[in-house]
Structure formats: C-alpha cells, structure tokens
N, C-alpha and C positions, 0 to 999 in steps of 0.2 A: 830335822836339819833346818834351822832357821838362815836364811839369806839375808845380806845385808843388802838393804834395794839405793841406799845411800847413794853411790856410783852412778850407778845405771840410770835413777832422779836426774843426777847432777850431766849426764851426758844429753840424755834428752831434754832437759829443759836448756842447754846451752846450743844444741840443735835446735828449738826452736829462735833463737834469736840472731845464729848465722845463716841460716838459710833465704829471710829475705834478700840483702844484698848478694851472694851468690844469687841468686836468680835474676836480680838485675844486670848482674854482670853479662850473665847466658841469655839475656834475651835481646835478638839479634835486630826486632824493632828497635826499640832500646836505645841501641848503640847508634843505629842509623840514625837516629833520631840527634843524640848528642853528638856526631858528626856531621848531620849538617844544620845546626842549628845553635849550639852550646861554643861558647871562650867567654871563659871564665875573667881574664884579665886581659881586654883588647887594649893594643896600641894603636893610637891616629883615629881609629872610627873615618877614617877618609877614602877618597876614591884607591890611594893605593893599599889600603889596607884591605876594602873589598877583593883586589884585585889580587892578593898573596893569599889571605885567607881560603876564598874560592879556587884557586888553582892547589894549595895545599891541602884542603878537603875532599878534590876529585871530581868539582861541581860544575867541570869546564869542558865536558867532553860529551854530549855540545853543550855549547855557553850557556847554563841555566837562567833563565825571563830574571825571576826576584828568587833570593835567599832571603831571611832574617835570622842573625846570629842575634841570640839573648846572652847576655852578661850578668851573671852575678854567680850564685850558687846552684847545686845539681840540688840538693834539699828541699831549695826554695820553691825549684821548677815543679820537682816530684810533688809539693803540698799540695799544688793550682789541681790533681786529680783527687786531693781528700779535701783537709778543710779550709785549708785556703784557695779554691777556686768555688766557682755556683753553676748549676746545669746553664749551658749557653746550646739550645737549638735542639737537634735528637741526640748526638751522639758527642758533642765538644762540652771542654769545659772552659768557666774563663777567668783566668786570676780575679783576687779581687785587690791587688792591689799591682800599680805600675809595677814593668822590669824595664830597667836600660835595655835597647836594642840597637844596633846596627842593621838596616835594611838593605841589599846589596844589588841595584838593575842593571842588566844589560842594556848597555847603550846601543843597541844593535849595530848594523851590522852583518856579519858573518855568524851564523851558529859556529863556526870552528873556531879553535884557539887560532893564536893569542885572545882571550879576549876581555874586555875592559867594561869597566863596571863603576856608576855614581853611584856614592854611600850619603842613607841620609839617618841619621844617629839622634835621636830622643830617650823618649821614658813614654810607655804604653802597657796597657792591659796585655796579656797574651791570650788566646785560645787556641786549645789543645785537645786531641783526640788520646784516652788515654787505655791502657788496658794492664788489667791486675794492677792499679793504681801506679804504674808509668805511663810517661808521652810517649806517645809513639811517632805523631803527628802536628803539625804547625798550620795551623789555617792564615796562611798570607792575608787572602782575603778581607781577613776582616782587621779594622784599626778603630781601637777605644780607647780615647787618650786617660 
C-alpha cells in the first residue's frame, strides 16, 4: 500500500512558514514592546501628541520619566535583531541605520495623572534588547544620531 506523502509535504512545509509570525503574535515581550514604543504613522510629533499617545498606551499611571516611540515599519524594527542591527554592548543590538523617533519627558511635576509631556522628534540609531530575533526592549539611554 503506497501513501501519497504529497499533502502531508505540503502541510508541513506551509507550517514551517506560518508559524513564525504566530509566535510573534503570542509573545507577550513582544507586544509590550510594540505598545510602548512602536506608531507607525504619528500625527504632530509635539507635546500634545506625547501627551495622547502616552495616556493612550497606559504609560501614565504614574507618569513614565522618558518613552521613545519609533515610526516606521515593524519589519524594519524586527531586522535591527538580525542583519540589519550590529552587537552593541553584552546583550543589545543597534540599528545600522537611522529610525524616525518621537522621544516623550515628563515635565515633572506630580507622578500622577494628568500628566504632561515635551516631545522631541528626530531621526536616530535605535538600541534594542532582543529575543528569538524580536525587541523586546528599548534602551533610552543611549542616542546615536
């Protein structure tokens, strides 16, 4: 009785190639990551846009020091952990090329809400902590123009 393994080829090899992005999805780094750090298409780059974006991300309770939102693509960011980033220190890695950013500080203040936030918006290197080749992590810290 010969089997036709034809199917069975064509299921696993098409599991091989859904399975990364479901895994990105499920990994809960990940996401925290891309909420607080990831818009895609910001409006204003200004103090009030710090100041919706941060209350609309959850980043206000208490009033988080610095955010930095990166703008562009999720692709892009994910490459900075393969070949588009270079080891930066033990454990980060760091684009090699600029991302638009929005940086977002507390103007102190009150740790509690309301609270209010100067935006200062360029183009910079990122460094990122990443794991099974996603960000998980944003190192504020450091600025490489």
């Amino acid at each position: 009785m010969a089997m036709n393994l034809g199917p069975l080829l064509l299921v696993f090899v098409l599991g091989l190639f859904a399975t990364p992005p479901v895994l990105a999805q499920n990994n809960p780094r990940y996401k925290k990551f891309l909420t607080q750090h990831y818009d895609a298409n910001p409006t204003g780059r200004d103090n009030r846009y710090c100041e919706s974006k941060m209350n609309e991300r959850h980043l206000t309770s208490p009033c988080k020091d610095v955010n930095t939102f990166i703008h562009g693509k999720t692709n892009d960011i994910k490459a900075v952990c393969g070949e588009e980033g270079s080891p930066y220190g033990e454990n980060f890695r760091i684009s090699n090329s600029p991302f638009q950013v929005t940086t977002c500080k507390h103007r102190g203040g009150s740790p509690r809400p309301p609270c209010r936030y100067r935006a200062s918006s360029g183009s910079r290197r990122i460094v990122i902590a990443c794991e099974n080749g996603l960000p998980v992590h944003l190192d504020e810290s450091v600025i490489i123009v």
